[in-house]
N, C-alpha and C positions, 0 to 999 in steps of 0.2 A: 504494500500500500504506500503510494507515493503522499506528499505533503499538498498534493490539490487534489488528492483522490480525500484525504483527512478533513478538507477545507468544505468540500463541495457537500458532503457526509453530514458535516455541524450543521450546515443553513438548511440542510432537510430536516435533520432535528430540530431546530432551534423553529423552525415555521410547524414543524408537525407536531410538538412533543404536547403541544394543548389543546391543537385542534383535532375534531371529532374525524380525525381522517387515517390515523394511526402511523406513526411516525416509524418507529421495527419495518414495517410494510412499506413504508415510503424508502426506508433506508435498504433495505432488503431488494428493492426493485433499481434505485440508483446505484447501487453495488452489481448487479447485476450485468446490468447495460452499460457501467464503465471496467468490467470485465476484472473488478476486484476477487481474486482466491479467498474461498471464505479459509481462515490460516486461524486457530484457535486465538491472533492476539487480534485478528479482523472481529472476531464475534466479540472480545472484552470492548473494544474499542468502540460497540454499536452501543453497549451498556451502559460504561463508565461517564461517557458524554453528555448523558442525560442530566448526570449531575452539575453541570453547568448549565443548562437548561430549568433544572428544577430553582437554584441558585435565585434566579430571575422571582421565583416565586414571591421569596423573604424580601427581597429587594422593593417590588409594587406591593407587596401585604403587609410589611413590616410590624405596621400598627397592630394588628391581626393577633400577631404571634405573643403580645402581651394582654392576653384574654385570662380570665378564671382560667381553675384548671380541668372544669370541663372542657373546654375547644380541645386539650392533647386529650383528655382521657376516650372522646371521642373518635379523634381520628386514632389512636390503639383498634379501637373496640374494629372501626373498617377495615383498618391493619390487617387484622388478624387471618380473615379467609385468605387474603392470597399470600399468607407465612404459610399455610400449611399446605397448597395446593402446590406454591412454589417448592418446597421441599418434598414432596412426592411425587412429581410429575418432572423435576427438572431435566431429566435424561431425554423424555418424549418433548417439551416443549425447545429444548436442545435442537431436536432434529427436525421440526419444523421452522426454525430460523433459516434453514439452507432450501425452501419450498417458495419459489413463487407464484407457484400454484396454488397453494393456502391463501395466500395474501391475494393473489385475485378475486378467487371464489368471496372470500371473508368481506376485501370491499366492496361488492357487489351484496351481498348479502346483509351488512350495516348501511350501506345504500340506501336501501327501500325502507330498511326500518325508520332511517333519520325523516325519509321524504314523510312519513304519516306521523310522525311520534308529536310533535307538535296539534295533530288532531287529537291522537287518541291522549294526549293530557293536556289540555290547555291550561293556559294563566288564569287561576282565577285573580278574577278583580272584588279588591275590597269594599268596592262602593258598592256592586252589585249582590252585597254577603258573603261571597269568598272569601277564605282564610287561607291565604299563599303562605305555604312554610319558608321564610328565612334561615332558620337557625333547626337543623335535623334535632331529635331527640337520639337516643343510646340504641334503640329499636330499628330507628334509619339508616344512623349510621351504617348498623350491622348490615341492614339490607344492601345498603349502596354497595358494602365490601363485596359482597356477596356476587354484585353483579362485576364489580370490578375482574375479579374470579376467571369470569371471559374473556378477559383481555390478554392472557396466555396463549391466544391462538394467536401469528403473527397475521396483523392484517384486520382484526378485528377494532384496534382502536382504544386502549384503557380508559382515556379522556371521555370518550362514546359512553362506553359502558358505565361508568361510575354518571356521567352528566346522566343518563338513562335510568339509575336506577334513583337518583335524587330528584328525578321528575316524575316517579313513578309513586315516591312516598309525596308527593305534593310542592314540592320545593320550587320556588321560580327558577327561571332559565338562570338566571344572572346566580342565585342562590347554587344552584346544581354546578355550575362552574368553577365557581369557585371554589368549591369542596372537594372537587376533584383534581385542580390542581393542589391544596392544601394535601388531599389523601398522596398524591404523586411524589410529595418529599421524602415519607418516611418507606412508601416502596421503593420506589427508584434506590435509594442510598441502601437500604437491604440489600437490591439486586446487586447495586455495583459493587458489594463489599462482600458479597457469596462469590460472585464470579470473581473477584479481584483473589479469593481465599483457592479456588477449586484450581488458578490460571497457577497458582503457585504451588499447589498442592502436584497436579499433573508435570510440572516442568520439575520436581521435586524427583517424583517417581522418576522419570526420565531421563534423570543423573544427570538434570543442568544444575548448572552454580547460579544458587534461589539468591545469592549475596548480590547477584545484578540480573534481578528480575526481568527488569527489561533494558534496552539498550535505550542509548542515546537520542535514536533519532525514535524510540516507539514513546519517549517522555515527553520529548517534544512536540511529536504525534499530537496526542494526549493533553498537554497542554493548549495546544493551537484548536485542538477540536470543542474544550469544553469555554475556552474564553469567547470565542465564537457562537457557538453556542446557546451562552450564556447573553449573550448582546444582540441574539437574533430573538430569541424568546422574548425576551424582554419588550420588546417592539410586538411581537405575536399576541401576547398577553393583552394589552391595552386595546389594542385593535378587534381579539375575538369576543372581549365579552360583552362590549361596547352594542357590536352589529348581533350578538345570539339573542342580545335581552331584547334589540328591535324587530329583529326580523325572523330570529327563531332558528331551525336547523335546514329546512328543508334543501338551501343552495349544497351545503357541505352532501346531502344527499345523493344531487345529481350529479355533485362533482365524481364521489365515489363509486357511483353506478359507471360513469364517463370513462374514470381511470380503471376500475377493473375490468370494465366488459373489453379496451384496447387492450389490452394485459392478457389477458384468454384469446383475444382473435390472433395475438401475436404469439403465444405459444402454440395454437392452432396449425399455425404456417411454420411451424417449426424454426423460426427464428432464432440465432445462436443465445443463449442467455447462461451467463453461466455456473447461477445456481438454481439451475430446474433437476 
């Protein structure tokens, strides 16, 4: 992986890692088409980057993060489904990062759901009686984790799934957003810090010298991807939740539909890709 293969990789991240479009899948498909080897420190480097992206989170929430101590004991409680889903599946969720075929079908399939999900839960309005949930209770939480849970499938979308399940316990659009990026800190940094433990574990077995993990230029790497990253996000954030709470999900819908169904017509014709 060259230093513009590293560069091009962050701004996919950094534009996907909040939006209901799933950002693995986007990264998985531009890896593809620039003809990166998935190389066990290619798959750390799809991970660890998020963490610059999440980064952006604290940075626009800041105020946030000095709440009671229910705001963490909460997002714990969402935490927790995908602690345990993520430590019993991680081998098969492993081998579906190297599929673009998943990720086709998956954006195609969150697609259609994003284009109605705005009908089938609408904003209630206060004025008309509605009680639009701001603030999940311990119950929601759990539920949102829950759907978060789905977002192990590459392609499917984490952002998606937790926005979807905080619209499902009643939560406004803008409410369901921003709980999903808050839930995405302490997963993301989980993820990064299991694979950053398994990357060192494996090169252990493997009788490399663990005392220079990685080399010079994969720090470098690493660094240039999450500052990056982290300054694309940052921009991505203010911008997505600004246009969800106005105009809802449906465009991220048909954009999804757009990019998978080209995604399948082009594996159809057999086109070189070279993680199918």
């Amino acid at each position: 992986m060259t230093y513009w293969h590293a560069l091009l990789l962050a701004i996919v991240e950094g534009i996907t890692e909040f939006l209901p479009v799933s950002s693995t899948g986007h990264m998985i498909i531009a890896s593809a088409l620039l003809g990166i080897p998935p190389t066990p420190f290619f798959k750390l480097y799809l991970v660890v980057i998020q963490l610059g992206a999440i980064l952006s989170v604290f940075v626009v929430y800041y105020k946030r993060f000095f709440q009671n101590i229910d705001f963490y004991l909460k997002l714990f409680v969402a935490f927790l489904p995908i602690v345990v889903v993520g430590l019993l599946f991680k081998k098969h969720i492993d081998a579906l990062l190297e599929s673009v075929t998943t990720v086709a079908v998956m954006l195609v399939v969150g697609g259609v759901v994003l284009l109605f999900i705005d009908r089938w839960f609408p904003q209630e309005d206060p004025q008309e009686g509605g009680h639009p949930v701001t603030n999940p209770s311990f119950k929601e939480a759990l539920i949102i984790g829950l759907f978060q849970c789905l977002a192990v499938v590459p392609g499917t979308s984490r952002s998606a799934a937790t926005i979807i399940g905080g619209l499902t316990q009643k939560l406004t659009r803008r409410a369901a957003a921003e709980f999903a990026f808050f839930l995405a800190m302490p997963t993301m940094a989980a993820a990064a810090v299991k694979d950053i433990y398994d990357y060192y574990k494996d090169a252990k077995a493997a009788g490399a010298d663990v005392s220079h993990l990685f080399s010079a230029t994969e720090l470098k790497q690493l660094a240039l991807g999450n500052a990056v990253a982290f300054v694309v996000a940052l921009l991505a954030i203010r911008l997505f939740v600004g246009f969800v709470a106005k105009y809802g999900f449906r465009a991220f819908g048909i954009y999804r539909i757009i990019a998978g169904g080209i995604l399948l017509i082009m594996l159809a014709l057999k086109l070189p890709l070279n993680l199918v």
